[in-house]
Backbone bond lengths (Angstrom), bond angles and torsions (degrees), N, CA, C in turn:
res aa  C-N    CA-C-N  psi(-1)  N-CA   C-N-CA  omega(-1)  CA-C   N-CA-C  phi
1 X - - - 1.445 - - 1.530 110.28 -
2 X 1.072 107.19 -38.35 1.904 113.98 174.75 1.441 99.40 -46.88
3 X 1.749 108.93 -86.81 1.426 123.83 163.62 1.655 110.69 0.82
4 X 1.399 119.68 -71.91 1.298 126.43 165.30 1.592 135.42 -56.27
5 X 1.266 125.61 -14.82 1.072 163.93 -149.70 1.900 90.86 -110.13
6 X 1.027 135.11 -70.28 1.506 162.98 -133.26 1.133 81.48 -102.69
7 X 1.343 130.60 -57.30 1.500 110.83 -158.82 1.572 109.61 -102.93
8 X 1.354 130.61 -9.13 1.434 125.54 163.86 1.754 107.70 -70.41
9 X 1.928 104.66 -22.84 2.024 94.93 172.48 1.377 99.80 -63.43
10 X 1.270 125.13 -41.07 1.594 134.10 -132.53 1.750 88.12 -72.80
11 X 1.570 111.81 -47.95 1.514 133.90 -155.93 1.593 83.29 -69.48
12 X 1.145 117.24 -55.26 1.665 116.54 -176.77 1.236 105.12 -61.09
13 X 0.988 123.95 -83.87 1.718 116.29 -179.94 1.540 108.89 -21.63
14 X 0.714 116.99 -51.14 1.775 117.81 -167.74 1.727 115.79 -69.85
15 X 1.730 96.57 -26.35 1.387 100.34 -166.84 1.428 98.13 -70.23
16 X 1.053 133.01 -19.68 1.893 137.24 -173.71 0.963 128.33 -70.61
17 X 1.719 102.93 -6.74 1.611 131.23 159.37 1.479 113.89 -89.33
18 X 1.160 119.71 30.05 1.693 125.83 180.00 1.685 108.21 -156.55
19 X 1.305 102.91 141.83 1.713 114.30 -179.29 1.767 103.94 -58.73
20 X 1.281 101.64 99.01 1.770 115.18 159.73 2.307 99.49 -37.40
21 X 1.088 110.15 154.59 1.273 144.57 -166.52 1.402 149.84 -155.58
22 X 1.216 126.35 104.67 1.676 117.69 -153.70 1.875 109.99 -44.09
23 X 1.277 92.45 -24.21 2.249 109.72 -179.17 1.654 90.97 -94.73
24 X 0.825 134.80 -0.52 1.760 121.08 156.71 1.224 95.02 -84.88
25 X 1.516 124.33 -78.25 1.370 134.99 -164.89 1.805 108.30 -19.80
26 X 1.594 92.37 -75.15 1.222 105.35 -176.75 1.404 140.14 -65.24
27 X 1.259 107.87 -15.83 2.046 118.15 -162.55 1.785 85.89 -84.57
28 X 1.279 140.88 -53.45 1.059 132.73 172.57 1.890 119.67 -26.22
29 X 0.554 112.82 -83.94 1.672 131.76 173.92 1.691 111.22 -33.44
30 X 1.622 106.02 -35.50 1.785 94.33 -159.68 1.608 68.68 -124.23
31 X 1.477 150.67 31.79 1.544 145.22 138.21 1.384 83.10 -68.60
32 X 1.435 113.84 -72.96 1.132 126.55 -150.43 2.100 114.54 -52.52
33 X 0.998 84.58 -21.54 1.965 84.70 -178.12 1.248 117.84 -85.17
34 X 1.738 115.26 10.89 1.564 127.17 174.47 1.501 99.94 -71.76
35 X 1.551 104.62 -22.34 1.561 112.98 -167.08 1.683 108.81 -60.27
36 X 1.322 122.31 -33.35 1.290 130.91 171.94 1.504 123.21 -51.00
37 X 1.136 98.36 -30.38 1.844 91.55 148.93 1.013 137.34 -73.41
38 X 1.192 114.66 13.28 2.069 115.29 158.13 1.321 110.29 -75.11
39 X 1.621 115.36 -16.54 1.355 101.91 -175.15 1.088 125.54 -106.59
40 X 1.275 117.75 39.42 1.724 151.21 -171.53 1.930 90.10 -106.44
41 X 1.278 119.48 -19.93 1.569 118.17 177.06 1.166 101.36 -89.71
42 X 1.182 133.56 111.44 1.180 133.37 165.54 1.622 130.04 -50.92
43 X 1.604 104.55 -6.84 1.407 112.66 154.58 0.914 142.22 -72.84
44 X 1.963 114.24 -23.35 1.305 105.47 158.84 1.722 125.53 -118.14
45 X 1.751 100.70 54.54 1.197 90.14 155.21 1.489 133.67 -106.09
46 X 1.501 114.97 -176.66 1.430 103.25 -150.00 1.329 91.69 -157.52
47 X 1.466 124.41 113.30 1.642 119.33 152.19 0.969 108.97 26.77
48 X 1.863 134.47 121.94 1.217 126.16 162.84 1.766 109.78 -58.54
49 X 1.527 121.27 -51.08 1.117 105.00 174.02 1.518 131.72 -41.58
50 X 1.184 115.53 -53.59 1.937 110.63 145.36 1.197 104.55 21.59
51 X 1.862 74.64 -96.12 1.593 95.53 -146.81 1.366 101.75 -74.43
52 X 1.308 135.43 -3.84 1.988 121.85 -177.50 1.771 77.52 -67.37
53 X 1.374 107.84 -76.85 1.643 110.93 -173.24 1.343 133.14 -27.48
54 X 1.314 112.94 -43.15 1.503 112.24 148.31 1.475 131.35 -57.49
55 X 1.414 115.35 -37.18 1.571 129.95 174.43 1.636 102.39 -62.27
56 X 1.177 108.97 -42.67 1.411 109.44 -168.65 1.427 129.15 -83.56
57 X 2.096 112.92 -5.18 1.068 106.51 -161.01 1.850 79.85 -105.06
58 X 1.309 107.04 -40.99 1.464 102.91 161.08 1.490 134.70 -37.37
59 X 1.190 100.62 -54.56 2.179 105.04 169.80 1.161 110.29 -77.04
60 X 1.329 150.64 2.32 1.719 160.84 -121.29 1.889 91.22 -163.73
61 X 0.999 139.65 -100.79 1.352 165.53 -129.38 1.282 107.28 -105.98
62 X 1.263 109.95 -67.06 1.641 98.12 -159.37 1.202 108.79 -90.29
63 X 1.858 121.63 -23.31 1.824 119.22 170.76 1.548 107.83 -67.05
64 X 1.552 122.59 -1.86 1.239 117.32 -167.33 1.583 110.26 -62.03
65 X 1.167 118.76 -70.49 1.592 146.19 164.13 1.632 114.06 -29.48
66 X 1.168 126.47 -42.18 1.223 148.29 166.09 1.454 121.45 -56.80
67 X 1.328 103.66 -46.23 2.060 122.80 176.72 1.011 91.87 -84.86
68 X 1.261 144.30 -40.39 1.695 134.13 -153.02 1.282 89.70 -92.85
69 X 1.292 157.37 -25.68 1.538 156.70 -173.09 1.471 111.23 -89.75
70 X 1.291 125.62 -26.83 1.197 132.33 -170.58 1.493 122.50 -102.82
71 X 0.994 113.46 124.69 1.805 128.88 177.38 1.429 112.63 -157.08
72 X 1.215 103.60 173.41 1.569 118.11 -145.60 1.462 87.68 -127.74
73 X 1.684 112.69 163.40 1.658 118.19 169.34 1.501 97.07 -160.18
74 X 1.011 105.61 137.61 1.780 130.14 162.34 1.398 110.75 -35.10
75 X 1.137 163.03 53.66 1.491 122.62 164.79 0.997 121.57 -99.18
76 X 1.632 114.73 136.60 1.373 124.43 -171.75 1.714 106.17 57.50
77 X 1.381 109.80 -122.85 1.857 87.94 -162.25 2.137 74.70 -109.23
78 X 1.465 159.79 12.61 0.932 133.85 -142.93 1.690 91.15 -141.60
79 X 1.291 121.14 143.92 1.571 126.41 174.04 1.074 127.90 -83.46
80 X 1.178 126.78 127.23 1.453 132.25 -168.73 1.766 115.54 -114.67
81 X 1.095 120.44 118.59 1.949 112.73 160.85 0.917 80.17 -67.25
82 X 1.500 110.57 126.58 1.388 156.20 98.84 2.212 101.80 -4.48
83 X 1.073 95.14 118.43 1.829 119.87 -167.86 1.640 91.36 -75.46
84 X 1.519 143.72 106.83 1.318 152.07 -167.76 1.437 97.32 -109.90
85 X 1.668 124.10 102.16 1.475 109.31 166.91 1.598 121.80 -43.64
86 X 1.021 122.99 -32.13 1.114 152.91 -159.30 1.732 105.26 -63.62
87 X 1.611 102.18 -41.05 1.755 100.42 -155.80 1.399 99.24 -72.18
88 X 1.787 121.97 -40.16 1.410 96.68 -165.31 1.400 116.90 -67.17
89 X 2.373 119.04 -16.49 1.561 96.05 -171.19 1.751 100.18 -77.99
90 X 1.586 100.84 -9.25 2.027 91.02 -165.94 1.686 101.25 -65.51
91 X 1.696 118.65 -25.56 1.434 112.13 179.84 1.091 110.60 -108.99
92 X 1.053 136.93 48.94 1.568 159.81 80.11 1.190 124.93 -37.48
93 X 1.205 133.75 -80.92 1.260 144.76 165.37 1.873 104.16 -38.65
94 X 1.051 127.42 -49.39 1.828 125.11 -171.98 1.301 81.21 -61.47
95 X 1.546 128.05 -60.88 1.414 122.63 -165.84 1.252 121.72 -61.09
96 X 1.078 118.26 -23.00 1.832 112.35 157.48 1.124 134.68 -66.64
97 X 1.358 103.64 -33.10 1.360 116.84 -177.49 1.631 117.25 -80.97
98 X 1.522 90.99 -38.40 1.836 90.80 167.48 1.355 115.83 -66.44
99 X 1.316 107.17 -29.01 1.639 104.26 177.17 1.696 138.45 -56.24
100 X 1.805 96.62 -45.54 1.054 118.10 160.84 1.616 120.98 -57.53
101 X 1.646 108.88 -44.93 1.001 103.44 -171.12 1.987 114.34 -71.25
102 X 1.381 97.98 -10.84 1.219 105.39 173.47 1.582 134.76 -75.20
103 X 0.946 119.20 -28.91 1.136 167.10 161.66 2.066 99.79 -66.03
104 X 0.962 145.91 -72.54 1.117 139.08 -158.08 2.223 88.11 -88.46
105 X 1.294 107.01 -44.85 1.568 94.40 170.75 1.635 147.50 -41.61
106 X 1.789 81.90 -41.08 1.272 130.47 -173.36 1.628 87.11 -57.45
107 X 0.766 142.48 -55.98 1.592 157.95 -151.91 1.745 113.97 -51.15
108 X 1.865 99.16 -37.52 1.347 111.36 -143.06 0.969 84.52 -136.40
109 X 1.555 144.93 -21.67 1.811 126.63 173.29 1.875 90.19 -129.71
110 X 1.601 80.83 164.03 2.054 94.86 176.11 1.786 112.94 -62.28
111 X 0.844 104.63 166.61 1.714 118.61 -169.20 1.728 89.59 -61.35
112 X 1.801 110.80 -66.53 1.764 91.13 165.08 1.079 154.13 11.98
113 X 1.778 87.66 -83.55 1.630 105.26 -179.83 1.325 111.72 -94.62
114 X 1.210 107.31 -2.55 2.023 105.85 166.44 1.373 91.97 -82.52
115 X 1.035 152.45 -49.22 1.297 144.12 -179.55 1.530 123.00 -45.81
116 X 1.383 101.44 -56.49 1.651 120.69 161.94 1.040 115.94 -38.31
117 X 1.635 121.86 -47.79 1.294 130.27 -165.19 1.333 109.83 -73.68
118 X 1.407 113.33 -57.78 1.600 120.64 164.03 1.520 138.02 -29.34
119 X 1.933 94.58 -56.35 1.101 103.03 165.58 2.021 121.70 -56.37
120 X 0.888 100.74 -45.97 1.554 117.81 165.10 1.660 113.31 -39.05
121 X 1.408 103.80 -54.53 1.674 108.20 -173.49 1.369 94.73 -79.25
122 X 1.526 132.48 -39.99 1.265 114.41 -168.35 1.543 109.86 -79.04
123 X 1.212 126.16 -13.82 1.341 112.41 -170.18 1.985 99.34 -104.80
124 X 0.902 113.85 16.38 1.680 115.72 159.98 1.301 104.88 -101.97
125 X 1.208 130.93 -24.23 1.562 124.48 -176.62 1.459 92.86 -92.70
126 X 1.486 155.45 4.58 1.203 147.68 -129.82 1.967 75.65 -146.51
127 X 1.029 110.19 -76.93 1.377 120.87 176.01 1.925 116.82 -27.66
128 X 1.494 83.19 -73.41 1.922 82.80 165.09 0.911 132.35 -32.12
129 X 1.468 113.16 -60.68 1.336 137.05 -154.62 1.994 89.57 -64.08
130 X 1.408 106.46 -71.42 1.325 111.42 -168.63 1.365 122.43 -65.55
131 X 1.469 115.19 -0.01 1.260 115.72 168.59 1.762 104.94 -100.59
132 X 1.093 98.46 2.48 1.986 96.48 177.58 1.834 102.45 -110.48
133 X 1.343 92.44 -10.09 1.563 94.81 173.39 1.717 120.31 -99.01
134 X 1.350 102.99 -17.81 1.503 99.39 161.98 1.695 107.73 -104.81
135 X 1.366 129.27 21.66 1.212 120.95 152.38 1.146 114.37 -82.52
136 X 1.182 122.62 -58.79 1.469 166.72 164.58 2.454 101.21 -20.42
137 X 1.651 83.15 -59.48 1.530 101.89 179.31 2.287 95.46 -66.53
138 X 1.307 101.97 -48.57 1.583 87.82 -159.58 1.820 99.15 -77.71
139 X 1.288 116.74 -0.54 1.846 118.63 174.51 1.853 85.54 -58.89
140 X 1.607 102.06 -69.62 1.506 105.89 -136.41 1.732 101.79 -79.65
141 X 1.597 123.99 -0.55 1.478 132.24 169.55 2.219 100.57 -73.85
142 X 1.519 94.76 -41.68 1.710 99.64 -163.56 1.913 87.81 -76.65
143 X 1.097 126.53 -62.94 1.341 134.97 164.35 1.906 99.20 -1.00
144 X 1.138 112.83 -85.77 1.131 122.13 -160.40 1.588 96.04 -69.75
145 X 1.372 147.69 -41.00 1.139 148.53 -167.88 1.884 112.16 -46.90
């Protein structure tokens, strides 16, 4: 999971060397909502309250760090994120914290629904983020207009 961990920063870091895009922004987020078919297994469901609480610490908490690191810049006619020393220790740091928190969860529901749950927190912080990044993207497109 580290291994995996290391190389989705590496993939990010690198992406800041390529023109940002309303189909970058977005294909992330609605890839990601195929994930909602795990919960067609009746193994990993979980208290709707759960999962609002998981949804919420994700869109609340963990997209926080993520929006505050991220901005966009003009060059020439194409948009660029702006390179944040900052992002690879903040996804480091999310990754510790999910870890731990995985790990102390892990304790009190099945591997399943810790999974469920995760997926849940990660895709509200995933959501935020990319909906403050295509606001964020159409400021600095009208900006220049």
């Amino acid at each position: 999971m580290l291994i995996m961990a290391l190389l989705a920063i590496f993939i990010r870091m690198k992406a800041s060397h390529r023109p940002v895009t309303i189909r970058k922004i977005l294909i992330p987020p609605l890839g990601m909502s195929t994930g909602f078919l795990m919960f067609v297994v009746p193994e990993t469901h979980v208290p709707l309250l759960w999962a609002l609480i998981a949804l919420l610490v994700g869109w609340f908490i963990f997209s926080y760090p993520l929006i505050r690191s991220t901005r966009f810049e003009r060059v020439n006619e194409e948009i660029y994120a702006t390179r944040s020393r900052s992002f690879a220790f903040i996804l480091l740091g999310l990754l510790a914290i999910r870890l731990i928190l995985h790990e102390v969860i892990q304790r009190y529901v099945s591997i399943p629904q810790t999974g469920g749950l995760f997926f849940l927190l990660a895709f509200g912080m995933i959501v935020r983020w990319r909906v403050y990044m295509y606001k964020h993207y159409k400021e600095v497109v009208a900006a220049e207009a």
